[in-house]
N, C-alpha and C positions, 0 to 999 in steps of 0.2 A: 249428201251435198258436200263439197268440195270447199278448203279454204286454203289457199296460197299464204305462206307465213315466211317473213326473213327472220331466222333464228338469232339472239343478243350475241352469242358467244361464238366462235370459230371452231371451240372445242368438240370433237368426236371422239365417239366411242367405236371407230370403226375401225379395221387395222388394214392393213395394206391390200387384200384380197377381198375388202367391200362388206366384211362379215362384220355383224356388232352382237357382245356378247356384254351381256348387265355385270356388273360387279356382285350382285346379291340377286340372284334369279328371285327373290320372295320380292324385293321393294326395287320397283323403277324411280330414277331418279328423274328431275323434273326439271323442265327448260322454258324459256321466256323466250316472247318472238315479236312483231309488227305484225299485224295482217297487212298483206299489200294487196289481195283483191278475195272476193269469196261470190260463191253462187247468189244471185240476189234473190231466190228465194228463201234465203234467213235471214229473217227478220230481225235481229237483235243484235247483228253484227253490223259495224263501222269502219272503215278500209282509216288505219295507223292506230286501231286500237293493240294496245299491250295483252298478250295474252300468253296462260300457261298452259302446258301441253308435259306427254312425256315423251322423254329422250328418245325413246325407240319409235314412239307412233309415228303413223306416215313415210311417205318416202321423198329421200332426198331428191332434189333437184338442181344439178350443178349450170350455170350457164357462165358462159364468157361476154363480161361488160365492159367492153373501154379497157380491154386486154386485161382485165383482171378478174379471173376465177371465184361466181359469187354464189352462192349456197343457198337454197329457198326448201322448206318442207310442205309437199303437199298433205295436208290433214283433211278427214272427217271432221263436222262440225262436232260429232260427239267426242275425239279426241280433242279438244280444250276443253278444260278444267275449270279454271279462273277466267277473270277479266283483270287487270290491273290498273291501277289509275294514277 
């Protein structure tokens, strides 16, 4: 099951040719997001809840909003972590 997330921060680990490579291959570092819609077969999930994930899970999804270039991560439910409040 699928969950559409706007990630808090702009910042990427990816470099000019799409490729993302960890800082320390032992420990993924960890990002905070919104959910903005998710399968409604998971049950525990809330559309603008706060939620952590890591940097790497999921894949980008770039779209153009109102002429400005806006960034969403499509995640597994099991790629978040936390909930935040």
């Amino acid at each position: 099951m699928y969950i559409l997330v706007k990630p808090d921060s702009e910042e990427s680990k990816e470099n000019d040719a799409g490729l993302s490579k960890p800082e320390n291959s032992e420990v993924e570092e960890k990002a905070t997001g919104t959910v903005v819609s998710f399968d409604p077969a998971i049950a525990d999930m809330k559309k603008g809840a706060h939620v952590v994930f890591g940097v790497l899970a999921g894949e980008v999804i770039k779209r153009n909003e109102n002429g400005k270039q806006v960034e969403y991560k499509l995640l597994y439910d099991d790629d978040v972590i936390a909930f935040l409040e």
